[in-house]
C-alpha positions in Angstrom: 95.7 -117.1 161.2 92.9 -115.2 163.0 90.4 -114.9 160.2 89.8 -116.8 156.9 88.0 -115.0 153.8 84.9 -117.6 152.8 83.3 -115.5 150.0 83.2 -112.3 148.2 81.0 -110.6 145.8 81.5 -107.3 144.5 80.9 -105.5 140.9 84.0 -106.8 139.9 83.2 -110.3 140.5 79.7 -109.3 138.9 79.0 -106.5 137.0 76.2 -104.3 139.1 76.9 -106.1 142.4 76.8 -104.8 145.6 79.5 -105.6 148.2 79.1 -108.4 150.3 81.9 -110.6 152.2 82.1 -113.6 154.5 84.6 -114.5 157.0 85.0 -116.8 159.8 86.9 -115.3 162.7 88.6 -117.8 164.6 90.4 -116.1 167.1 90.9 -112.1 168.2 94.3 -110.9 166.2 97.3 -110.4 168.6 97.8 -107.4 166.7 94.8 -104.9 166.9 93.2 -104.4 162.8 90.3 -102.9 164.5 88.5 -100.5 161.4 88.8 -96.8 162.2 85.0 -94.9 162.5 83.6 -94.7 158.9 80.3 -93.7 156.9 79.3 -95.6 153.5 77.3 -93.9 150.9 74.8 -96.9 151.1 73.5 -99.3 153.6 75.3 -101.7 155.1 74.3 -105.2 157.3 76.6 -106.9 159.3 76.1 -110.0 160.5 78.0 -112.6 163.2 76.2 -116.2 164.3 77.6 -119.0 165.9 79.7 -122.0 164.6 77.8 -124.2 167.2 75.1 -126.0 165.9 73.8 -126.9 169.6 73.9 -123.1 170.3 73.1 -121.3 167.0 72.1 -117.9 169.4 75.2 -118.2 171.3 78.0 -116.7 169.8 80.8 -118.0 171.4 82.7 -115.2 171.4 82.3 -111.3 172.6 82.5 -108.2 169.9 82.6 -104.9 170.5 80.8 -103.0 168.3 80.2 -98.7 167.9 77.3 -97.2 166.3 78.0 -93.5 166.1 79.2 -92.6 170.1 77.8 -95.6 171.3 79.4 -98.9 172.2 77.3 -102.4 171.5 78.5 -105.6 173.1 77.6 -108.6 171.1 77.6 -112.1 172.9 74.5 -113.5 170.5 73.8 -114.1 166.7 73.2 -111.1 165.5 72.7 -108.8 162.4 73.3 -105.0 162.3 71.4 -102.8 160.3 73.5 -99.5 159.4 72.1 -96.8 157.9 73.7 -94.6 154.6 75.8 -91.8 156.3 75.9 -93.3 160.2 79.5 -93.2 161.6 80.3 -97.4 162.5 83.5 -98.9 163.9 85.6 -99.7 165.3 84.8 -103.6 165.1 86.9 -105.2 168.5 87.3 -108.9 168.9 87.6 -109.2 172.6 87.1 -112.9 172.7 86.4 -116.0 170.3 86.0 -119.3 172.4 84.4 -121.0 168.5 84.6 -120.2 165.4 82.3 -117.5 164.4 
């Protein structure tokens, strides 16, 4: 197991909810399940932070991350703001050393 579902929320948990997921990634999947580029109709914030309580900035772990044409390498705790309509993705786990 690479990843482990923690919580969900959606409107069919609750009626008139927004999305929201979280997950702990524990290790990059031997198979690639990187997401193909997409837009969302609404806004969107993605968020990673350590599982290291001695290092909560330190992720542990190395993400690549696209906004529109342009790659983002994430090493710290971080949280994406994506605006309605920009092209995101692919999401690449290159590297998990702990939990995140």
């Amino acid at each position: 197991m690479w990843a482990k579902r923690v919580l969900w929320m959606d409107n069919d948990v609750v009626p008139g909810a927004f999305q929201m997921n979280c997950a702990w990634y524990l290790r990059p999947p031997v198979k690639s399940t990187e997401s193909l580029p997409h837009v969302h109709d609404s806004d969107e914030i993605i968020g990673f932070f350590s599982g290291n309580p001695d290092k909560p900035y330190d992720l542990g772990a190395e993400i690549e991350f696209w906004l529109e044409d342009e790659m983002h390498p994430i090493t710290s705790s971080s949280m994406i703001f994506i605006p309605h309509g920009m092209t995101h993705c692919p999401l690449i786990l290159r590297r998990v050393d702990t939990p995140i």
